[in-house]
C-alpha positions as CSV (number, residue, x, y, z in Angstrom):
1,X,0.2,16.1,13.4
2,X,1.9,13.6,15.9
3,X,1.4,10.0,15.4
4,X,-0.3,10.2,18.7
5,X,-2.5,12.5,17.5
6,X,-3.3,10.8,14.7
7,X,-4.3,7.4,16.5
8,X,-6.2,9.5,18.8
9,X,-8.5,11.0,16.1
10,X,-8.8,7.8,14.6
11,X,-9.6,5.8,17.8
12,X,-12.6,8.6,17.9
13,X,-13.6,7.7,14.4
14,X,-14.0,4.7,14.6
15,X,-16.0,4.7,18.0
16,X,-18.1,7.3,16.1
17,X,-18.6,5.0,13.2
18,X,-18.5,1.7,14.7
19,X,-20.7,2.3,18.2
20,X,-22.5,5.7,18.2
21,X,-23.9,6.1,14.6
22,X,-25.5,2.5,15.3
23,X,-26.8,3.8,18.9
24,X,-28.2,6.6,17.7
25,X,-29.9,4.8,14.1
26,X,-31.5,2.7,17.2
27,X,-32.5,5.5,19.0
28,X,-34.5,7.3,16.3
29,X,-36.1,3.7,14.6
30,X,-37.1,3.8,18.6
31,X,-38.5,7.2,18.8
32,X,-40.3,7.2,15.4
33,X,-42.7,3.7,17.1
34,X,-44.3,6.5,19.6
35,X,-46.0,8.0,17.1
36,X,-46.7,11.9,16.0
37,X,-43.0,13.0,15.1
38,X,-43.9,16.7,15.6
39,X,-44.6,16.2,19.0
40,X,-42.0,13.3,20.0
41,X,-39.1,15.0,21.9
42,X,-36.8,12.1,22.2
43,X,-37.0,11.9,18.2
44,X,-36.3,15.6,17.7
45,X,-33.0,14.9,20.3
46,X,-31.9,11.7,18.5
47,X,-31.9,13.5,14.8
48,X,-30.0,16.3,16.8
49,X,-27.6,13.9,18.1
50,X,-27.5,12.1,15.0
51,X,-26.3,15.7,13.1
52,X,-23.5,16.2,15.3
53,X,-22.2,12.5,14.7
54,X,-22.4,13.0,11.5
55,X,-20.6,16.0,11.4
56,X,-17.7,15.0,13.7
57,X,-17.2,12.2,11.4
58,X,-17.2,14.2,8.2
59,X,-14.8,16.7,10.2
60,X,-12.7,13.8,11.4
61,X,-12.2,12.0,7.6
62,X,-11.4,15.5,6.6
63,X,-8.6,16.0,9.2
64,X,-7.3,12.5,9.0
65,X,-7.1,12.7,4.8
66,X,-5.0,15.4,4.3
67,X,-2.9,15.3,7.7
68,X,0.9,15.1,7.7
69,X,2.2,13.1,10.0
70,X,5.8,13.7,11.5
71,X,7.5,11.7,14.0
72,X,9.2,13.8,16.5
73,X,11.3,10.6,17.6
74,X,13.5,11.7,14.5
75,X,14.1,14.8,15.6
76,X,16.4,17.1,17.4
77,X,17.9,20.2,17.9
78,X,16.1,23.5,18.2
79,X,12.3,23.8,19.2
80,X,10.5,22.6,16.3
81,X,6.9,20.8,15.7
82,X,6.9,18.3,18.6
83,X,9.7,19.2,20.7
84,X,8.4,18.8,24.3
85,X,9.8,22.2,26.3
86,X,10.4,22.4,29.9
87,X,10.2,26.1,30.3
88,X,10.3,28.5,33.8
89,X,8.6,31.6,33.8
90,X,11.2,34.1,34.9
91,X,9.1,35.9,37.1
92,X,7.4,33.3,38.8
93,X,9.9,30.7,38.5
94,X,6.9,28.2,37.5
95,X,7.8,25.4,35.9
96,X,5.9,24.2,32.7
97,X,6.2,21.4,30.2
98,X,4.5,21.5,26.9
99,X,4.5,19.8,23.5
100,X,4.2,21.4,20.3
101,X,1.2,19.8,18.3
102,X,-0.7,20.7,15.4
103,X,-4.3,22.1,15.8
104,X,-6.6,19.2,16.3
105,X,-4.6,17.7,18.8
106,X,-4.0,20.6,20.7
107,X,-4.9,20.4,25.0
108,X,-3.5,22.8,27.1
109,X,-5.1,21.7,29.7
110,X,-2.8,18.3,28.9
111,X,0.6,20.3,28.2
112,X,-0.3,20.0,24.0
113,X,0.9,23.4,22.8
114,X,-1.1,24.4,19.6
115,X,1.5,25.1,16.6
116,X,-0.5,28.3,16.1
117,X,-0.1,29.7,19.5
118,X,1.8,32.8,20.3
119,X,3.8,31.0,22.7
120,X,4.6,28.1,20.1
121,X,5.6,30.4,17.6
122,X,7.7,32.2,19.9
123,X,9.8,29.0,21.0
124,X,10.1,27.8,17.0
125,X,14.2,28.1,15.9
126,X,14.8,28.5,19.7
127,X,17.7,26.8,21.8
128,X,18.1,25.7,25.3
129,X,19.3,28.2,27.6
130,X,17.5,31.0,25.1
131,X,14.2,33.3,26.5
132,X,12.2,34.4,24.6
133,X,8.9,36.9,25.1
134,X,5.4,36.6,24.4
135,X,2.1,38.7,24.5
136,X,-0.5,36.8,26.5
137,X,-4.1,37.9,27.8
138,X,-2.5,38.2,31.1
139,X,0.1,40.5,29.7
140,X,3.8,40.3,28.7
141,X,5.6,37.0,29.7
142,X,9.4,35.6,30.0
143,X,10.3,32.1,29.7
144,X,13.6,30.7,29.8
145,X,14.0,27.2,27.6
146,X,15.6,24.3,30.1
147,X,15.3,21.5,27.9
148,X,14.1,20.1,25.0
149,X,13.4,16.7,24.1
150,X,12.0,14.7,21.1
151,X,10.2,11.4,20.7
């Protein structure tokens, strides 16, 4: 995981912990004053909401305890875990700029390339100036590497 990454996650942690756990203990102490449980549909929704905090959190301590953190400032060289790529499509000519990231911090939407990805795995041990090939659900695409860049 990138350091990023890794203050992201535990940014969310501690919002979970520190602001929505105590919202929603609030919320249910709130909802169990109405009365009948059985019937009380804001109760049933805030010990919903309350399981899914929960969870995230537990999921969260999990990820952050046993992740490895690596500083691609210290890197160079070939494509490796969080290299940011420029590539081009070489049949569009499209531009694209992605990082390589481990699995919880993965985006595309943001340009975070999952590790696990075919295209990231494609890219890993390449070079600048190198294409390389990859099996998409759109089909069979070419990139050519421009640059690479750590940190």
């Amino acid at each position: 995981m990138t350091p990023t990454g890794f203050q992201a996650l535990e940014r969310e942690l501690g919002v979970l912990k520190s602001k929505e756990r105590p919202a929603i203990i609030r919320a249910i102490a709130e909802a169990r004053e109405h009365g009948d449980l059985s019937e009380n549909a804001e109760y049933h929704a805030a010990r919903e909401k309350q399981g899914f905090i929960e969870g995230r959190i537990k999921e969260l301590e999990a990820l952050l305890s046993r992740a490895e953190v690596i500083d691609p400032a210290k890197l160079s060289g070939s494509v490796k875990f969080g290299a940011r790529v420029k590539l081009i499509d070489e049949d569009t000519e499209e531009e694209r700029n992605y990082q390589i990231v481990g699995e919880a911090e993965a985006d595309i939407e943001r340009g975070l390339l999952n590790i696990r990805s075919p295209l990231a795995r494609a890219l890993i041990g390449k070079d600048e100036g190198d294409s390389v090939e990859v099996t998409t659900p759109g089909g069979q695409r070419s990139y050519e590497i421009v640059e690479i860049r750590y940190g």
